[in-house]
N, C-alpha and C positions, 0 to 999 in steps of 0.2 A: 279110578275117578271117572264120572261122566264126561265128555268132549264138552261139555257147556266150560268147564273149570279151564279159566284162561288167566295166564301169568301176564300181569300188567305193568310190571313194574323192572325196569332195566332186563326187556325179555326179547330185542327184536332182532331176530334171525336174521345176521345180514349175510348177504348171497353176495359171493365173490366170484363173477362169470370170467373166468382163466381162460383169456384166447389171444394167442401171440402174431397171430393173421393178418396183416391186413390189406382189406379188400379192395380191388382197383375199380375206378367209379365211372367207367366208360364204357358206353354201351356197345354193341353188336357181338359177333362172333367171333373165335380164335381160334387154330389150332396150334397144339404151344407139343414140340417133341422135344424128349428128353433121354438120354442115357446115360446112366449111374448107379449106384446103389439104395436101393427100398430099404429105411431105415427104421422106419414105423408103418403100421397096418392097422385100421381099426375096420374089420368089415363091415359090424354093426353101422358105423355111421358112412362109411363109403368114404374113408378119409387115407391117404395116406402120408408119409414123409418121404423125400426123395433127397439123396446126396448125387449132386452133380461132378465133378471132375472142372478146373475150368484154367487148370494150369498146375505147374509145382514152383515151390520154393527150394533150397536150398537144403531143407529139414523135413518136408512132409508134403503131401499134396492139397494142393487149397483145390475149395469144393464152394460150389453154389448151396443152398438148404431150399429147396421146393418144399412145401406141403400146404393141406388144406384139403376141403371137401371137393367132391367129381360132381362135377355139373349134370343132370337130369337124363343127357344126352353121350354120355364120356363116350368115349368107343379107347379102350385100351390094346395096345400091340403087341404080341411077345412072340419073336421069333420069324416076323412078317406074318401074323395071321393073328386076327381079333380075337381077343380070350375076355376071359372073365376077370374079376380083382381079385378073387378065389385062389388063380392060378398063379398069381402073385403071390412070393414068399420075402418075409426079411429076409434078407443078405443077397437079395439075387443084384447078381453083377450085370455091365455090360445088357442089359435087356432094352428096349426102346420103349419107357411109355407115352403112349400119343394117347393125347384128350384133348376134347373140346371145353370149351369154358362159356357156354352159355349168360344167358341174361334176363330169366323165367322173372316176369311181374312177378311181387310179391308185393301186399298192402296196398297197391296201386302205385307201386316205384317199378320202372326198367331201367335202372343206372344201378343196379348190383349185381356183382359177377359171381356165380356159386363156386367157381376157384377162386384161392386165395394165395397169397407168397409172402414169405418173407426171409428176412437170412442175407449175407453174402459174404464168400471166401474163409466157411469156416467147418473143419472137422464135426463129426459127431459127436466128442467128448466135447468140443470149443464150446457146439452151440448148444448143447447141455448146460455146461458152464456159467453160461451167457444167461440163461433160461434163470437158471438157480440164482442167481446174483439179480433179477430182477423180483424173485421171489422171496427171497429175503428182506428185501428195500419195500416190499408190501408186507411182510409180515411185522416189520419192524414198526408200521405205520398201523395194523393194525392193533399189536400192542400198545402203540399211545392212545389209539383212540378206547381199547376199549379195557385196559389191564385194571379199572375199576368197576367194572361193567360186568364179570364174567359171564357175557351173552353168549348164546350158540351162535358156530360160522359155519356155513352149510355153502360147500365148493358146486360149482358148476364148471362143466366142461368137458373136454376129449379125455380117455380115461390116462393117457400117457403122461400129462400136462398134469394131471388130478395127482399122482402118485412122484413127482417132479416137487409139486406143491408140498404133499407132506414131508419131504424130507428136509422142506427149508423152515419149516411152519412147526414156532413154540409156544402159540397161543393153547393154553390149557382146553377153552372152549370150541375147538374144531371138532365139528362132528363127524364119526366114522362113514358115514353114509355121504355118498353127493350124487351132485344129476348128471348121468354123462350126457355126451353128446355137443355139440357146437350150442352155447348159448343164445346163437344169435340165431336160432331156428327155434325158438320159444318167445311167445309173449310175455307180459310182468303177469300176468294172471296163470299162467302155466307154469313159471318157475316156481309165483308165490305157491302155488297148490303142490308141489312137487314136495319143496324144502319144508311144508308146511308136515306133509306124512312124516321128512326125516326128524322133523325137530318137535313134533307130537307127544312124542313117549318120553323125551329127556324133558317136556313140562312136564309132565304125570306125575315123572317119578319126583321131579323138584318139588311139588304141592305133596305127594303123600308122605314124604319124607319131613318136611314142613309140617306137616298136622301131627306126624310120629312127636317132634321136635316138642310141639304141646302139649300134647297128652302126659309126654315124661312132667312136666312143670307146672300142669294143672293145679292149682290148690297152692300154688305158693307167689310168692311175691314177683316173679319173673311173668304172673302168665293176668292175663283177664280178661271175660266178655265184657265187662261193663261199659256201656260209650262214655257214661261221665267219667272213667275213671281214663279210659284209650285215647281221649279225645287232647287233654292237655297234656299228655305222654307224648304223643306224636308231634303235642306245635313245639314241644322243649327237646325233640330230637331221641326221645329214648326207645321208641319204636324199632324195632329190628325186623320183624315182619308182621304182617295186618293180614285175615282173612275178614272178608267180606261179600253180605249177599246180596247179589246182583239184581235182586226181583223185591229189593225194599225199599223203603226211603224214610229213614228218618228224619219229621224236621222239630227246628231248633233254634237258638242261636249259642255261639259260641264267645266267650269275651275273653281273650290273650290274656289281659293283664291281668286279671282276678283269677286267672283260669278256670272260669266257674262255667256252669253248661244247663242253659236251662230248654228244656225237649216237650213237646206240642205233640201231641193226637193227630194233629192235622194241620195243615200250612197254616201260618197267619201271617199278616206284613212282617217284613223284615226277615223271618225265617229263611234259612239254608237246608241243601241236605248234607247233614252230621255228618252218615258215612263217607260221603263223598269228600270234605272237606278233613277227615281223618285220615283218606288214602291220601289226597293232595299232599297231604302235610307229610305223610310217612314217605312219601317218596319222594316231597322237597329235602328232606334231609338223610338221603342213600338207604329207606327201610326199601325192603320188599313189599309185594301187594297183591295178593293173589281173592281175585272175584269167581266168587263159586254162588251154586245153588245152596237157598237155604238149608236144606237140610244134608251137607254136604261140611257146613263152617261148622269145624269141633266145638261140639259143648250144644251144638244145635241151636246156637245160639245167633244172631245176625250180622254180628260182631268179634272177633278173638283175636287177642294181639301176644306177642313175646317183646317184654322188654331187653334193650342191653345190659343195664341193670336197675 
């Protein structure tokens, strides 16, 4: 199907930016040293996780959680002599990372710091754990919101966090694809364009699957172009899904109670647009609604619906 074909009906991609960071709002410079164990790495985005040391218990050792993005300027240490993040490995013990933590304008703010922290006195399984149990407590909220819905969710974030996420996440409509990278290093117009590529192809195939759906039931009492017949099908709920063409307008008016449907050549007072007023109504009452180019709506028609029954 052409990109013009766009799912309107219970279709909106919501983007869940996954970042457990958070950033201290005070400006100037810092240098912050640290020696522990590198527990996450992402080079792609200059990010790591750092397990600190900061005493023991009785049972194990308690540890600080560092992590986050390196500031513009980081200068990292290993061994007393400036290295790369490269030269950094998981598991490395005992190494010194020193970085600076900058405060690069960005949109016209100097009060964010491109290091971030969070975490305290907890193992790497702990704050796993920790992680998970708040991933949970979102997915469970995201199945209220949308377990009638079943809309595409399309993850943003560090790819560690993204892979954390799916192990807690039972929403059917999670998308395999997401954005990596820190969320908060994209605008709403760069996410929307991002999750717009992942969630592109699961409409296609929901709309040509949908037209398969009609073609099987064409010719029988389940299916029809007609508006006068779709039109009071849709205000009594029997609508299951509606294509319609996007480049028409039918007008008319409509009367509920008669269910009767009288259709115009061209506007005159009092007149509505039909098709517009048949999505309204199918998707006042949970149908689908998918607006495509005329010659795109099966049967070539301007119009095609599937009853429930």
């Amino acid at each position: 199907m052409k990109r013009s074909i766009v799912l309107i009906a219970s279709a909106i991609a919501l983007l869940f930016c996954l970042t457990f960071f958070a950033a201290q709002s005070f400006a100037g410079k810092e240098i912050i040293r640290m020696v522990g164990e590198i527990t996450a790495i992402d080079l792609m985005h200059k990010t790591v996780v750092v397990q600190v040391p900061i005493g023991k218990t009785v049972y194990k050792e308690k540890r600080f959680t560092v992590g986050g993005p390196l500031a513009p300027d980081a200068e990292l240490i290993k061994d007393s002599r400036s290295v790369k993040l490269e030269e950094f490995k998981v598991g490395d013990r005992e190494k010194q990372l020193q970085f600076h933590t900058g405060t690069p304008e960005t949109a016209g703010r100097t009060d964010r710091r491109a290091a971030m922290f969070h975490g305290h006195g907890a193992g790497t399984d702990d704050t796993k754990d920790r992680i998970l149990r708040s991933f949970r407590r979102i997915d469970s909220g995201v199945q209220g919101v949308l377990s009638e819905e079943n809309a595409p969710v399309v993850l943003a974030g560090v790819d560690y966090l993204l892979a954390l996420y799916r192990k807690a996440n039972s929403y059917p409509g999670l998308c395999k694809g997401g954005i990596a990278g820190n969320p908060e290093g994209f605008s709403a117009k760069e996410l929307h364009e991002q999750a717009w590529k992942i969630v592109e192809p699961h409409f296609h195939e929901v709309v040509h699957d949908a037209a398969a759906r009609y073609r099987q039931l064409a010719g029988t009492a389940r299916a029809a172009d007609d508006l006068r017949v779709i039109l009071p099908a849709s205000h009594h709920g029997r609508v299951e899904l509606l294509f319609v063409a996007v480049s028409i307008q039918k007008w008319g008016v409509f009367d509920p109670l008669s269910s009767s449907v009288t259709m115009h050549e061209r506007w005159e007072p009092g007149d509505e647009d039909l098709l517009n007023l048949a999505a309204l109504q199918t998707m006042r009452n949970g149908g689908a609604v998918y607006a495509a180019e005329l010659d795109e709506v099966p049967d070539t028609s301007y119009s095609a619906a599937l009853f429930r029954y």
